[in-house]
TORNU-429223 format. One line per 10 residues: their letters; for each residue x, y, z of C-alpha. Coordinates in steps of 0.25 Angstrom, whole numbers, plus 2048, in hexadecimal, padded with zeros to 3 digits. Example, Ala and Ser with C-alpha at 12.3 -4.5 7.8 and 13.67 -1.06 7.14 Angstrom:
<pts>
as> 831:7EE:81F ~ 837:7FC:81D .
</pts>
This chain:
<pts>
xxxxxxxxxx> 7B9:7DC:852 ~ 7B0:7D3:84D ~ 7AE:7C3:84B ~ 7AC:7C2:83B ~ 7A6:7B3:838 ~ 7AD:7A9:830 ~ 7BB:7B0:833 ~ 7C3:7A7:83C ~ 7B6:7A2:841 ~ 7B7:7AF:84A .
xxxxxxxxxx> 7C4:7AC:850 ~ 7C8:7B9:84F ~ 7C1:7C7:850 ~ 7C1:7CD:844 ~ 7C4:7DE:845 ~ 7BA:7E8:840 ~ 7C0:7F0:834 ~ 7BF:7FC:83B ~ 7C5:7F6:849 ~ 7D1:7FF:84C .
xxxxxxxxxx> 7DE:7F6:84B ~ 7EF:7F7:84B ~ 7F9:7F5:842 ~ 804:7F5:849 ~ 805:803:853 ~ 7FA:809:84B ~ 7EC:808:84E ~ 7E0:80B:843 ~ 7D1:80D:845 ~ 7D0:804:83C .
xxxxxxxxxx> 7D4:7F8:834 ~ 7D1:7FF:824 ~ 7E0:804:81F ~ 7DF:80F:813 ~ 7EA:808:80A ~ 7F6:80E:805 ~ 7F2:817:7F6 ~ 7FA:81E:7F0 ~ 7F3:82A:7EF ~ 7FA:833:7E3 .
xxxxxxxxxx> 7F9:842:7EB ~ 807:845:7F1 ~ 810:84A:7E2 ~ 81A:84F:7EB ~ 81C:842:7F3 ~ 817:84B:7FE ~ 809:84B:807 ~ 7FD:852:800 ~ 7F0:856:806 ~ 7EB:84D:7FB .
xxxxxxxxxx> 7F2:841:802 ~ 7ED:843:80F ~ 7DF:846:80A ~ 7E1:838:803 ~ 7E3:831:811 ~ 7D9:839:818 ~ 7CE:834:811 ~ 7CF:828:817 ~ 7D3:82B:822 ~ 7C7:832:826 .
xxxxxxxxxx> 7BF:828:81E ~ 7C2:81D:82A ~ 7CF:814:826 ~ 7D9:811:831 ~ 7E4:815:829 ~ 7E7:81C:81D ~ 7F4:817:814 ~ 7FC:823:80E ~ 803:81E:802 ~ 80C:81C:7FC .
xxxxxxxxxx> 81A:824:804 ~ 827:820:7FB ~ 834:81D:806 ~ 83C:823:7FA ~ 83C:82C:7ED ~ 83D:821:7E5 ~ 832:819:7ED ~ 827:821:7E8 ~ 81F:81B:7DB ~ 81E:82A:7D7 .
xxxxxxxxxx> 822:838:7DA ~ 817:83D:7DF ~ 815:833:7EB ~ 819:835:7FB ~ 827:832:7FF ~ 82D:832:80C ~ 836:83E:811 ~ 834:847:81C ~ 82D:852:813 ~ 823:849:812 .
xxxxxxxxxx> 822:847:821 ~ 819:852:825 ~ 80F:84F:81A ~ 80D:843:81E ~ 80C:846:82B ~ 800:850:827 ~ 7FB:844:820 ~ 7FB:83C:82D ~ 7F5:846:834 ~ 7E9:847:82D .
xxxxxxxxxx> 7E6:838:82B ~ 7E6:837:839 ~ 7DE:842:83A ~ 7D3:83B:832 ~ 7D5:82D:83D ~ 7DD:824:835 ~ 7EB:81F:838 ~ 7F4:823:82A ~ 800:819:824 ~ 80A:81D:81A .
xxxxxxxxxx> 80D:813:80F ~ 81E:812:80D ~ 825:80A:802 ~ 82F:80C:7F7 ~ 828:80A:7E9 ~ 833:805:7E4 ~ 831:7FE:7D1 ~ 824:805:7D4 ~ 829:813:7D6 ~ 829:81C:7CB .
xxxxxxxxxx> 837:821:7C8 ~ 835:82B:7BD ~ 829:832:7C5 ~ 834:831:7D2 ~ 840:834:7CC ~ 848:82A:7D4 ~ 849:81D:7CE ~ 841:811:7D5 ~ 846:805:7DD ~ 842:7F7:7DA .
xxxxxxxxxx> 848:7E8:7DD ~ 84F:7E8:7D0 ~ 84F:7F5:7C8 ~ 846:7F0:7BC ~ 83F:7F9:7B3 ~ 832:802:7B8 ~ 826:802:7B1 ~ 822:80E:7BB ~ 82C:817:7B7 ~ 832:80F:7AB .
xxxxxxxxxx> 83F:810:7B1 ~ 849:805:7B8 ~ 848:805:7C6 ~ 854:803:7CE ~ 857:7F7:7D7 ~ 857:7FA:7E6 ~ 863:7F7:7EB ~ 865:7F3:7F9 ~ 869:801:7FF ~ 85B:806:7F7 .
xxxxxxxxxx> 853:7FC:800 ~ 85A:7FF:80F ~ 857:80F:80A ~ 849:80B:806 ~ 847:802:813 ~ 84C:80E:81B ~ 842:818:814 ~ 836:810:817 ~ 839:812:826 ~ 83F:81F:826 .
xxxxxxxxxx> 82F:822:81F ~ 82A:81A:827 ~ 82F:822:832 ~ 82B:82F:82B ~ 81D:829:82A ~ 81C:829:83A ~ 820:837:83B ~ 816:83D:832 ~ 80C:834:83A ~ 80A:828:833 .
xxxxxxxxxx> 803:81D:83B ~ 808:812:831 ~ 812:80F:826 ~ 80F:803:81A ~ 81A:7FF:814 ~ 818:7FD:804 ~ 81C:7ED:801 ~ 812:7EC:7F7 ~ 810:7EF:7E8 ~ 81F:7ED:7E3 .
xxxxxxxxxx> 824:7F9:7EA ~ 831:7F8:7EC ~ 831:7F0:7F9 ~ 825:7E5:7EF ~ 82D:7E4:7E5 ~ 838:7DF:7ED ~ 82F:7D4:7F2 ~ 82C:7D2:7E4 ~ 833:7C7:7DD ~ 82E:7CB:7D0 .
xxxxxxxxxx> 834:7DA:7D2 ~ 841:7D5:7DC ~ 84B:7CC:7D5 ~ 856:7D2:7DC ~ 860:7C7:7E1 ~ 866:7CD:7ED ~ 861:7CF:7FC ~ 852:7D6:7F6 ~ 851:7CB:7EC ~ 84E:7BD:7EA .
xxxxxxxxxx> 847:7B7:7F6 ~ 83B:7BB:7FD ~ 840:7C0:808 ~ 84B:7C8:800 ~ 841:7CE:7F9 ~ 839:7D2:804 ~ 847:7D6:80B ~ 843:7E6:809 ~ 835:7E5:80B ~ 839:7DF:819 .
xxxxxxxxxx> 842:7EB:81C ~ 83A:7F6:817 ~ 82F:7F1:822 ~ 83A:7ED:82E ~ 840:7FB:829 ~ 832:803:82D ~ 82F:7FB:839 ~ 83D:7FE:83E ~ 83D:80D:83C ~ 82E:810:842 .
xxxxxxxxxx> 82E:803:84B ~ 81F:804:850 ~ 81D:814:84E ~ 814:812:844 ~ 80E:805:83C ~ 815:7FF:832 ~ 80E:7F6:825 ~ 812:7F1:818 ~ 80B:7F0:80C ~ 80E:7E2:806 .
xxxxxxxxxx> 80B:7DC:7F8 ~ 805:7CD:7FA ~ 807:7CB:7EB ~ 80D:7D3:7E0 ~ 801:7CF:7D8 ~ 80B:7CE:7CD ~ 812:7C0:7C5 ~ 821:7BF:7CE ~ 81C:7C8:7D8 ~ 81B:7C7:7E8 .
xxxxxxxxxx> 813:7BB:7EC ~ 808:7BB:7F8 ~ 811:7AF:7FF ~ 81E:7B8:7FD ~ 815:7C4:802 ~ 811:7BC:80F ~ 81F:7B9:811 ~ 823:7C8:811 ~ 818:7CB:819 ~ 81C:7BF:823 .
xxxxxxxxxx> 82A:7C6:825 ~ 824:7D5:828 ~ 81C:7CF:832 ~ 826:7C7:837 ~ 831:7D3:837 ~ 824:7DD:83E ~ 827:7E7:837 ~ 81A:7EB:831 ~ 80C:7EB:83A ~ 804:7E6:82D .
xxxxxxxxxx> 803:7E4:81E ~ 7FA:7EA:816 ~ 7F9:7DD:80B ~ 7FB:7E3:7FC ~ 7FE:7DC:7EE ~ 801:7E2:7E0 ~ 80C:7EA:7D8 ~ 80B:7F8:7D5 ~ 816:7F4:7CB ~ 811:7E7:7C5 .
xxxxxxxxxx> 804:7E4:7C8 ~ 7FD:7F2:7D0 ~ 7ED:7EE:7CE ~ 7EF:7DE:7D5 ~ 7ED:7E9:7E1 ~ 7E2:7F3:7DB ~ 7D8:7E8:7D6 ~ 7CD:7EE:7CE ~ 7CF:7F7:7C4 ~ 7DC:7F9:7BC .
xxxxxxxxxx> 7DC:808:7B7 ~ 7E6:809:7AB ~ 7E0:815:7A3 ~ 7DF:81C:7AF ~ 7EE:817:7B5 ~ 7F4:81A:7A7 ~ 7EF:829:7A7 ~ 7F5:82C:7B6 ~ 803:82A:7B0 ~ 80C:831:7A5 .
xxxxxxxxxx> 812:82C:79A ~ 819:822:798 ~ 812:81A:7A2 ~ 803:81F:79F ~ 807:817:790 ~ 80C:809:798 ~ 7FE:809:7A1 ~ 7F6:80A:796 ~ 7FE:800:78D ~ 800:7F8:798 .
xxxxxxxxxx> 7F6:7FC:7A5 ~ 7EE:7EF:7A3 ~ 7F9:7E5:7A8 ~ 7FF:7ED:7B0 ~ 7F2:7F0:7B6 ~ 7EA:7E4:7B7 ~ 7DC:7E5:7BD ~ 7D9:7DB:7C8 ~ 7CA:7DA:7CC ~ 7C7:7E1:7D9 .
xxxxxxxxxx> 7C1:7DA:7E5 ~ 7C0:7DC:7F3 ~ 7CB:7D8:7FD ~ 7D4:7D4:7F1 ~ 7E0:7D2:7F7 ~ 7D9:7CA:803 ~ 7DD:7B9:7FC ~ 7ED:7BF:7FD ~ 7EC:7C7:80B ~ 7E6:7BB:812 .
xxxxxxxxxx> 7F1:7B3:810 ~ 7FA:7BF:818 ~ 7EE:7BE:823 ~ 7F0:7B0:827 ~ 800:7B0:826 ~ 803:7BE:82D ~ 800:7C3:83B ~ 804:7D1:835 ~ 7F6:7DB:835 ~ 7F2:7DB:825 .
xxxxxxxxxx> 7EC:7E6:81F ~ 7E1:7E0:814 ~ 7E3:7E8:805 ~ 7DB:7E9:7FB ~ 7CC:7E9:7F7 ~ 7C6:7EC:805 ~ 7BC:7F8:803 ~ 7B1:7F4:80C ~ 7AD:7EE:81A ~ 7AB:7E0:813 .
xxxxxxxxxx> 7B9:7DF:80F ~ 7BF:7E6:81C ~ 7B7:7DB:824 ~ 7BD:7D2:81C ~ 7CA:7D5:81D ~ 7C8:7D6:82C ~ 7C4:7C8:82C ~ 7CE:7C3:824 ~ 7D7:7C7:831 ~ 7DF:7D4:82A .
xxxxxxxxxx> 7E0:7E0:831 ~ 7DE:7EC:828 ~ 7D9:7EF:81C ~ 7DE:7F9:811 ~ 7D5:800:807 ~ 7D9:809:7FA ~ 7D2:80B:7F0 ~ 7C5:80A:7F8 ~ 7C9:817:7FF ~ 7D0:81F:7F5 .
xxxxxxxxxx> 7C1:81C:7EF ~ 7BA:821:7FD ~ 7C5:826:808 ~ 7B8:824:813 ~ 7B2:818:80E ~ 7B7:811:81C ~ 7AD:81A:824 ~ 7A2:815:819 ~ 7A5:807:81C ~ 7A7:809:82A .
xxxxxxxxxx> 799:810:82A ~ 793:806:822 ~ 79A:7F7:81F ~ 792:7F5:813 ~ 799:800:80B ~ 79F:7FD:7FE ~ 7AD:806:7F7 ~ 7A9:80E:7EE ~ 7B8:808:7E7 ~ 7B7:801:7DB .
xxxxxxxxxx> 7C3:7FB:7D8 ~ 7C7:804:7CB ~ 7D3:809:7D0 ~ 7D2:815:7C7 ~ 7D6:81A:7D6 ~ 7E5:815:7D3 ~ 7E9:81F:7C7 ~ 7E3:829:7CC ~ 7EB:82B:7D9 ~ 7F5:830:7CF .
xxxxxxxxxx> 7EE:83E:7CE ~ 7EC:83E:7DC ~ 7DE:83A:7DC ~ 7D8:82E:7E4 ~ 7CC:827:7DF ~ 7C7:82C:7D0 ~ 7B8:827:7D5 ~ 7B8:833:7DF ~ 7B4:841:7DA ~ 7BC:84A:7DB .
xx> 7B6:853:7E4 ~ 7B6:84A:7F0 .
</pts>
């Protein structure tokens, strides 16, 4: 712990980076979080050697913790067929999984949520949930409204894999509030005009986010830690705001049922590069996928993928405003790839930090910067990593061989 000037005047000790720290019952040797990406290696929906090599790289290249993403609740939660969902075959893999990452020194967390308009029907075969059953530009097919029985199932089915996450050995679940999933676009006025109980207010809209969340702390209690992946702002014209966000995140804090937020924005539906600043790949996006799709992203790619200029700690100007009116542990996302911006989310008075892209780029670039705090990511913010994880592969930069 060290005093960092200019901060408070030094009223408070800021921690090291690489000081151990909690979230709730879980302790990590350190405060740097490998983020929930989905990583395109499981086409039965079902643990791979691939996936667990995924999580080991950094594992053994020094995080605390390593985020497996993303585990559907459901069939029709997945955003594709070929990605893990929860059912007690896929226990013991996972549980292999687990193992291993421990093995390597890090504690492991699984990502749960239900993808809900951003799910793929036709790739599923089951047909996607959404607030109001509108038309889906994924799989160019109507979604179906949820009804209020689909929500209690899908509460329950984020506990009961919560639960299943602890028995494969899972130090932590985070739940998926973010990116107009299912539980997002619920929050989102722009996606939700429903005008019964999940509809209209705020605090209707919210209704099952709050549930999913009290759901999972009810079933695992303090077994394992609990966290939520929120959206501070749609990033989108009619969408979740940042003062309807810190409302939300005011009423999980206030309920206890999660031990921190990891503090997102963007819309895999609407809007998915307001997250991924940098880059916006469209040749290669368009050629991952088949026809008809592969025609509508190249027709079309350049305003549904909007390029945002990258730069480092790009989400800090929103996340401060959660800092000064939670009490709640806060996990600082996006743009932190070296010890500059770590220090200066430390500073800032956040807990963690989470890093993508940086270490699908270099799996041990925290031993580098732990070695040595001038080192730079060799990331640069093309995002060409983002098609590719359709094929199973993780950063197009790395050569094959290694």
């Amino acid at each position: 712990m060290t005093d960092v000037p200019g901060v408070s005047d030094g009223a408070f000790a800021v921690p090291d980076i690489f000081d151990a720290a909690r979230i709730g019952p879980l302790r990590l040797r350190n405060r740097i979080i490998k983020a929930a990406t989905f990583e395109g290696v499981v086409p039965e929906g079902l643990v791979t050697d691939g996936l667990i090599d995924y999580h080991l790289g950094p594992a053994a290249g020094g995080v605390g913790m390593s985020t497996v993403a993303y585990c559907a609740v459901a069939p029709e939660g997945r955003t594709q067929r070929g990605q893990l969902w929860m059912r007690p075959e896929a226990v013991p893999g996972l549980r292999r999984l687990t193992e291993a990452v421990h093995g390597a020194g890090a504690a492991v967390a699984l990502q749960l949520g239900h993808a809900g308009p951003v799910a793929d029907a036709r790739s599923n075969g089951v047909r996607a949930l959404s607030p109001m059953g509108e038309f889906s530009p994924v799989s160019l097919r109507r979604n179906r409204a949820a009804t209020v029985e689909d929500l209690e199932r899908v509460a329950r089915a984020h506990a009961d894999a919560a639960w299943q996450a602890a028995e494969a050995g899972f130090d932590a679940v985070e739940i998926h509030l973010g990116h107009n999933y299912l539980a997002s676009a619920f929050l989102s006025p722009r996606l939700n005009k429903r005008t019964d109980d999940y509809g209209g207010s705020l605090r209707n809209r919210a209704r099952f986010s709050l549930a999913v969340a009290a759901a999972v702390r009810h079933k695992v209690k303090d077994r394992i830690a609990v966290t939520a992946k929120l959206n501070m702002t749609d990033g989108v014209r009619g969408g979740l705001t940042v003062e309807d966000s810190l409302q939300v995140a005011a009423w999980l804090q206030e309920e206890g049922s999660v031990d921190a937020l990891t503090l997102t924005a963007g819309s895999s539906l609407l809007n998915p590069m307001y997250l991924f600043r940098g880059g916006a790949p469209v040749k290669e996006f368009a050629a991952r996928f088949p026809q008809p799709q592969r025609l509508g992203i190249r027709l079309a790619g350049r305003s549904f993928l909007r390029a945002y200029p990258y730069e480092p700690l790009f989400l800090l100007e929103h996340a401060r405003r959660f800092r000064r009116e939670l009490t709640l542990p806060l996990v600082l996302l996006g743009g932190v790839t070296d010890r500059e911006g770590m220090d200066r989310a430390m500073a800032e008075g956040f807990e963690f930090v989470a890093m993508a892209r940086a270490l699908l780029r270099e799996p041990g670039l925290i031993h580098r910067i732990r070695s040595d705090s001038a080192t730079r990511s060799l990331c640069i913010h093309c995002n060409r990593c983002m098609p590719t994880i359709y094929t199973g592969t993780h950063c197009p930069l790395i050569p094959a061989a290694t």
